[in-house]
KEMARNU-887302 format. One record per residue: x, z, y of N, C-alpha, C, CB in turn; residue in one letter. Coordinates in steps of 0.2 Angstrom, whole numbers, plus 5000, padded with zeros to 4 digits. Atoms other than C-alpha are relative to their C-alpha. Glycine has a CB too. Layout:
% residues N
XZYXZYXZYXZYA...
END
This chain:
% residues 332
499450045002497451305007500449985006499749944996X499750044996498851225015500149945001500350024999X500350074997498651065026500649995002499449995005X499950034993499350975038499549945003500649975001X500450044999498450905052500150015004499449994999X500050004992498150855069499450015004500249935001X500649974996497150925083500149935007500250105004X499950064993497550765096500649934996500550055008X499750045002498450615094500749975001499749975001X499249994996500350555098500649994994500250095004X499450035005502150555087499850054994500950005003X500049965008502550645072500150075003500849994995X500149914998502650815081499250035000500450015009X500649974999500750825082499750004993499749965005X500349995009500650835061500350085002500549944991X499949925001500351035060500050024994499650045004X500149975009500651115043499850075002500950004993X500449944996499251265045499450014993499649955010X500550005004497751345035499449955001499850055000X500650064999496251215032499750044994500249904998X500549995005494651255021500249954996499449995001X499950045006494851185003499349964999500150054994X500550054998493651035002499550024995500349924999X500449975006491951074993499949944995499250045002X500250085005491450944978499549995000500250004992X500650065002490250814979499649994994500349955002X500450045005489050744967500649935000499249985003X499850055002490250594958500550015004499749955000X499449984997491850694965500550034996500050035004X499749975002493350754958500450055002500249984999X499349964998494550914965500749994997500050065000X499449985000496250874964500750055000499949995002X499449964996497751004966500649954999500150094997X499550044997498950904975500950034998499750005008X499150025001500950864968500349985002500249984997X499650034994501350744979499649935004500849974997X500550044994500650634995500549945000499950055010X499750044996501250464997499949985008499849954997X500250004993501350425015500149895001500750075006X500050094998500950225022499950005005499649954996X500150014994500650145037499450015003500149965001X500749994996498850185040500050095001499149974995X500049924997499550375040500250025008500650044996X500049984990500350345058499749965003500749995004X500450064993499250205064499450085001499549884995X500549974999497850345060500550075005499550034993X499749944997499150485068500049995008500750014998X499850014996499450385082499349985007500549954997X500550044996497550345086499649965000500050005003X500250085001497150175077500049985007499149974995X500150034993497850095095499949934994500950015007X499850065001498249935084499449974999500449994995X500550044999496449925081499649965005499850034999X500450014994495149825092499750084999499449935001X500349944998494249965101499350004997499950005008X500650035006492649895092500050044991500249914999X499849985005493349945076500350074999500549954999X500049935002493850125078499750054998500050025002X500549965002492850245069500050085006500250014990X500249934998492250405078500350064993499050005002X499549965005493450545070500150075003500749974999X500149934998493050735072500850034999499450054995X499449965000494750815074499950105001500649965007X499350055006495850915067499849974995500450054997X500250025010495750805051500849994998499449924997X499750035003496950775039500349944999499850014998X500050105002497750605036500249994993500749945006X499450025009498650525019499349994997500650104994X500650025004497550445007500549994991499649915004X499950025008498650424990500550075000500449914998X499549955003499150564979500250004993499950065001X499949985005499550624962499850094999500749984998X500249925003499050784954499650024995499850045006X500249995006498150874941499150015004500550074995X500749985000496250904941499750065001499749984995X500049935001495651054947499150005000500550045007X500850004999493551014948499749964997499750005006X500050045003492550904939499050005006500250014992X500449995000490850874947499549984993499949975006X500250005007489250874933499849934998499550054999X500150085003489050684934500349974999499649975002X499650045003490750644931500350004992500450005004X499850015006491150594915500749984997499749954998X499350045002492850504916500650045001500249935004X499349915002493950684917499750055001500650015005X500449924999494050844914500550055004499950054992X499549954996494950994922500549984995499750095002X499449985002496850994918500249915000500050064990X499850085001496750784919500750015004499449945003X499850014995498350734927499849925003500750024998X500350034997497650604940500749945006499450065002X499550024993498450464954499349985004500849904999X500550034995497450384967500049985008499550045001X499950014993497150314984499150025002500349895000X500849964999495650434990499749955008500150115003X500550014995494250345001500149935006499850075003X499750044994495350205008499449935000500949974999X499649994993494950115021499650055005500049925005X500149934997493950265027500350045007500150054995X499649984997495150295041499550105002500149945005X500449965001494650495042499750064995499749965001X500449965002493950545029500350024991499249965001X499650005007495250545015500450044998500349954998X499749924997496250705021500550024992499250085004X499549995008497750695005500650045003500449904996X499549964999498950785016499950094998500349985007X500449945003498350965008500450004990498949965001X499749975008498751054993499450014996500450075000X500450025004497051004988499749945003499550064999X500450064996495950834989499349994996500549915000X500550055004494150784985499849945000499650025000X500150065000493750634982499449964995500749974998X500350035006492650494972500450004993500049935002X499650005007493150504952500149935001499550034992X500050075003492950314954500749985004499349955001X499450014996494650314968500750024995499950045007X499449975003495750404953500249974993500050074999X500150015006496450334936500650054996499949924999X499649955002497550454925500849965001499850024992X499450014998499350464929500349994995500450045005X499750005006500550364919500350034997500249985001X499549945005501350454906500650025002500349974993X499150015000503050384908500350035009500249894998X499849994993503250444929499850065003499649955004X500049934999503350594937499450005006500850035003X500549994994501950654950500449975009499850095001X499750014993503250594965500149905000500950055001X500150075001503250414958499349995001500349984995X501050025002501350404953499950015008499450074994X500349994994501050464971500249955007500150075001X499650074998502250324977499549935002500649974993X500050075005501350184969499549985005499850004992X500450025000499450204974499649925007499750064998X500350064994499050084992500549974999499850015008X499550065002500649984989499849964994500850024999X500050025006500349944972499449965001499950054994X500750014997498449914976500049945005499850055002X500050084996498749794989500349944997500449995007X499850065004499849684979499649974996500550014996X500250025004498849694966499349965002500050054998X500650054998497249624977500449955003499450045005X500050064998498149514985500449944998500050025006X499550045002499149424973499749984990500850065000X500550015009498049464954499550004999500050054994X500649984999496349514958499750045006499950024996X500449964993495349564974499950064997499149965003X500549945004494049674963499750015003500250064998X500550014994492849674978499649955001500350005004X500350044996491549584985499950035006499549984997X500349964993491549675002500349965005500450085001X499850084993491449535018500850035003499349995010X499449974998493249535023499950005009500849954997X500149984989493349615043500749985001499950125003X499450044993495049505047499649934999501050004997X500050095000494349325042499350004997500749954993X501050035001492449225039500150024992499649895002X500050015008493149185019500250064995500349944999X499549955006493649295004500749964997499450024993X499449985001495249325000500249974992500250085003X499950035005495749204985500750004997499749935001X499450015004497449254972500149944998500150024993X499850115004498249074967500650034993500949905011X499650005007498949074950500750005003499949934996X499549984996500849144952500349954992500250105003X499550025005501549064933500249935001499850004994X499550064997503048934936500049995006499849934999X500250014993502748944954500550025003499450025002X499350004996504148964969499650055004500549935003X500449975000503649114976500550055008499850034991X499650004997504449174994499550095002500349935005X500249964998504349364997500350045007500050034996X499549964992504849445018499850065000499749975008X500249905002504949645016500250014995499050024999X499949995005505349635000500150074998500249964999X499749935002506249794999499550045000500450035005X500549944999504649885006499550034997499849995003X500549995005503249974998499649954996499750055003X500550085005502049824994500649965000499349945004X499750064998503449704997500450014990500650005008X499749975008504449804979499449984995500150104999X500650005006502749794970499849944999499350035000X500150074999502449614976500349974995500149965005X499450055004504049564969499850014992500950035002X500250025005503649624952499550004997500250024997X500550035000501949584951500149944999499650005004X499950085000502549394952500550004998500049965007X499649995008504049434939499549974995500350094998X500349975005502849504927499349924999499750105003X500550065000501549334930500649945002499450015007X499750075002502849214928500449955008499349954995X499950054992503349154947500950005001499650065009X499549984998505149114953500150045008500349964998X500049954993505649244967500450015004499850045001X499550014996506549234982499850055005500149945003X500149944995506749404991500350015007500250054996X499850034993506949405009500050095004499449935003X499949934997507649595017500749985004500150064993X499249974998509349665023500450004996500150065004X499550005007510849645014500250074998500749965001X499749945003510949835010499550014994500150075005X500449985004509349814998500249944994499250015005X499850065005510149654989499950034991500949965002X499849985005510749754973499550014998500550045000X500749985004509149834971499449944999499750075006X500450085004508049674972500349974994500049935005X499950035005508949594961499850034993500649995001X500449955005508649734950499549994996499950045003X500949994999506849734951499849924997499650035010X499950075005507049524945499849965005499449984993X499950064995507349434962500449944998500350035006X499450065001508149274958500449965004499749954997X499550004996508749234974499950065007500149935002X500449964994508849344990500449985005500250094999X499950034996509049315005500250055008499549944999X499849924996509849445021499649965005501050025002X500650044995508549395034500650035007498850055001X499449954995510149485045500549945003500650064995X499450075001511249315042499649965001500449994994X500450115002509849155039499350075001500249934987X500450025002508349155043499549984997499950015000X499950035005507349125029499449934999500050064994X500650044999505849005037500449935004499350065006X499850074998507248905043500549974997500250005004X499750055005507948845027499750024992500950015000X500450015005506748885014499449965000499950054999X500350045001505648755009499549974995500349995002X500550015007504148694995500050064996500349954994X500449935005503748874990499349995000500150085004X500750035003502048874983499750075003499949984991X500349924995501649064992500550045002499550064996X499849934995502249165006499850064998499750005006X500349944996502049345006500350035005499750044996X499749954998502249415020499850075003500449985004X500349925002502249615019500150025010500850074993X500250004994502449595038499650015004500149975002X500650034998501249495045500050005007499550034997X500149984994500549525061500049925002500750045003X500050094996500749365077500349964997500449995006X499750044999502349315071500049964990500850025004X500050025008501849275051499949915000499450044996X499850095001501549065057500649984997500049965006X499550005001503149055055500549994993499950045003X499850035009503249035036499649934997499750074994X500450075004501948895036500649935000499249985006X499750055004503348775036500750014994500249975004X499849985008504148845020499749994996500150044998X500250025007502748795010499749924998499650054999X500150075002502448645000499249995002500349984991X500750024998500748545003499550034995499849924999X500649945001499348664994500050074999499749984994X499949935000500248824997499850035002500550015001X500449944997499648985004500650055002499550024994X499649934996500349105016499550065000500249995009X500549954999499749275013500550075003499650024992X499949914997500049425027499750044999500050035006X500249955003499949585021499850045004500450034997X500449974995499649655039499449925001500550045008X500350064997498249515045499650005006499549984995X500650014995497749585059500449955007499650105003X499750014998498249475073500449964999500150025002X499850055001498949345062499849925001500050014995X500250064996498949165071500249934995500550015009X499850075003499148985062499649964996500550014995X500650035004497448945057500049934999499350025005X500050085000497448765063500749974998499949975007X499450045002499248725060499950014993500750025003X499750025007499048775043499449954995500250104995X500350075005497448635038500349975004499349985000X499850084998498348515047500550014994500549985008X499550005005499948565035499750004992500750065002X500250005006498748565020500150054997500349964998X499749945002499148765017499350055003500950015003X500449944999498048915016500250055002499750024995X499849924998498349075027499350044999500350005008X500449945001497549205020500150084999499849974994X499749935000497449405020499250034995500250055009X500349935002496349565015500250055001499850004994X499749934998496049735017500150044994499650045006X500149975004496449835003499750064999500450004999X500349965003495149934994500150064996499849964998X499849935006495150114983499749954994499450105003X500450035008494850054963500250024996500149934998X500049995006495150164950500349964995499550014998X500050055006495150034936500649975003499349954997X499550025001496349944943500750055001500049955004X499649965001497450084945500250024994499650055003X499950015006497250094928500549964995499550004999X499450035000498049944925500749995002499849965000X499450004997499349974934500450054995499850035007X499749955003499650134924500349954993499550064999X499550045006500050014910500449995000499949964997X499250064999501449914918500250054999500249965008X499549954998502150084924500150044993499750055006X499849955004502050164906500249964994499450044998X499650075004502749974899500650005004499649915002X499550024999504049984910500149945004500349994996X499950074995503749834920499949995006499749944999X499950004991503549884937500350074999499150005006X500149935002504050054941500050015010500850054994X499949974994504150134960500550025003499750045000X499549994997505450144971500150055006500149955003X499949944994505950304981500550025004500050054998X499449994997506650304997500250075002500049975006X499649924998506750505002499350014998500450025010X500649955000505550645000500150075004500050024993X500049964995505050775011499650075000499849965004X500549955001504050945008499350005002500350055004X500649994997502150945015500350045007499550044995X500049964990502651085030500549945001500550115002X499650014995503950955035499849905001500950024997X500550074998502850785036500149985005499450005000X499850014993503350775053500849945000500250085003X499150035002505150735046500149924994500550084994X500150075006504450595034499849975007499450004991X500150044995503550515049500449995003499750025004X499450004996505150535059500549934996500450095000X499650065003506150435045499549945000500450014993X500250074998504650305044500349975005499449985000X499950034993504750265062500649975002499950065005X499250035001506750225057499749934998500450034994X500250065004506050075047500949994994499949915008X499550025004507149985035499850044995500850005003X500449975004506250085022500049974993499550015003X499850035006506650055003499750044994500850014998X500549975005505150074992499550055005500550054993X500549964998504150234996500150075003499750014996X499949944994504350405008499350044995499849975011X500649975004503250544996500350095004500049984988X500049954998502750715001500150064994499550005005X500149965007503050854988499750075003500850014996X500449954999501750984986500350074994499049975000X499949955005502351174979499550024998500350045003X
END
């Protein structure tokens, strides 16, 4: 088959589109034949060498491998103890995440767990479905349900959704891949929502059922927004304190990145929870997701698309930023 992969580590020039063996199928695996690759940020943190990890935290990783973890495509294998599809299924998924390694979606084939895929919405093409699955998914744990008991590796406690109906609900990123799903996740659960980007993505948030937005270009928005009831921000990182006085007394600030997020003690003094997670592979909820997407009430936002041989050229525009929705790879 055809891949791309990397024999060393570095920018986007070191994704090579080349022959790779076709993955064999596991016990409680499916084969895929790949339609289209979403690409996200653990595609260049792993491209790049997980530097952003601690050193502690890097997994030992036989190269060349693969990277990408979410696709769409049809079913091409079934192993004999799966039950929940057959060859010809069309399928989405987020393969083996956080696996850094071992989830190798940039390929014109993928194997994976059956329990990482759930059937692709009706109503969406394979370039949206393949949009959706680790953006979706993180919103989705870190705003409706975890679905996990797995100890969280950024913080001692588990990662706790606060009820979003009636509630004032401030999103930073918004435009972006989780930041778009966040937003209507907290629509669709009743929150009011104040979307916080650049003013070239206004039209389109509003769109999507921002009620107010806010150009982070002109005002920033940590320094006149105030009594929101949850932060999210799709940021994160050091500078995510920074929202803890925007929110009223039992609110919660949730960064989407958490590694390196600082405010622990200012936020019991201010009476406010900063909290993250890492998002998990989950079928079933994948599933429900497919409902919104085949209701109409979320859908996927697509900022450009890129062939598989030129993955290089989608890395190249992430590394732009300002990114609107999703960057998907299309497989011939």
């Amino acid at each position: 088959m055809k891949a791309v992969r990397l024999h060393g580590y570095g920018g986007p020039e070191v994704l090579i589109y080349e022959d790779a063996p076709v993955p064999d199928l596991m016990l409680g695996e499916v084969i895929v034949r790949v339609y289209a690759v979403g690409i996200n940020p653990p595609d260049w943190y792993f491209r790049e060498g997980l530097k952003m990890l601690p050193p502690q935290w890097r997994p030992q990783i036989s190269l060349p491998a693969i990277p990408g973890t979410d696709v769409s495509g049809v079913v091409e294998a079934v192993a004999e103890d799966v039950q929940a599809f057959s060859v010809g299924d069309e399928v989405y998924g987020m393969v083996r995440f956080p696996s850094f390694g071992e989830s190798r979606a940039y390929a014109e084939f993928v194997a994976g767990p059956a329990t990482d895929f759930a059937l692709k919405p009706a109503g969406i093409d394979h370039v949206h479905a393949a949009g959706a699955p680790m953006a979706a998914l993180t919103a989705w744990q870190f705003l409706i349900e975890q679905g996990h008991d797995v100890p969280n590796p950024i913080q001692p406690h588990r990662h706790i959704p606060v009820p979003l109906n009636g509630k004032k609900v401030l999103i930073n990123g918004a435009a972006g891949g989780v930041g778009h799903f966040a937003l209507q996740l907290a629509k669709w659960k009743g929150a009011y929502v104040i979307a916080a980007a650049s003013g070239k993505h206004e039209a389109l948030l509003r769109e999507l059922g921002a009620d107010e937005f806010m150009d982070y270009t002109k005002t920033a928005a940590e320094d006149v927004v105030r009594d929101v009831d949850l932060v999210i921000d799709s940021i994160g990182g050091p500078a995510t304190s920074r929202f803890l006085r925007t929110l009223k007394r039992g609110g919660a600030l949730f960064p989407i990145f958490g590694l390196g997020a600082v405010g622990g003690d200012e936020a019991e003094t201010l009476g406010v929870t900063l909290s993250t997670t890492q998002v998990r592979s989950n079928g079933l909820q994948l599933a429900e997701l497919g409902r919104l997407f085949d209701s109409g009430t979320i859908c996927t936002v697509i900022d450009s698309t890129f062939s598989l041989e030129d993955a290089w050229k989608a890395h190249e525009r992430a590394s732009r930023g300002h990114i609107q929705g999703k960057i998907v790879l299309t497989v011939a």
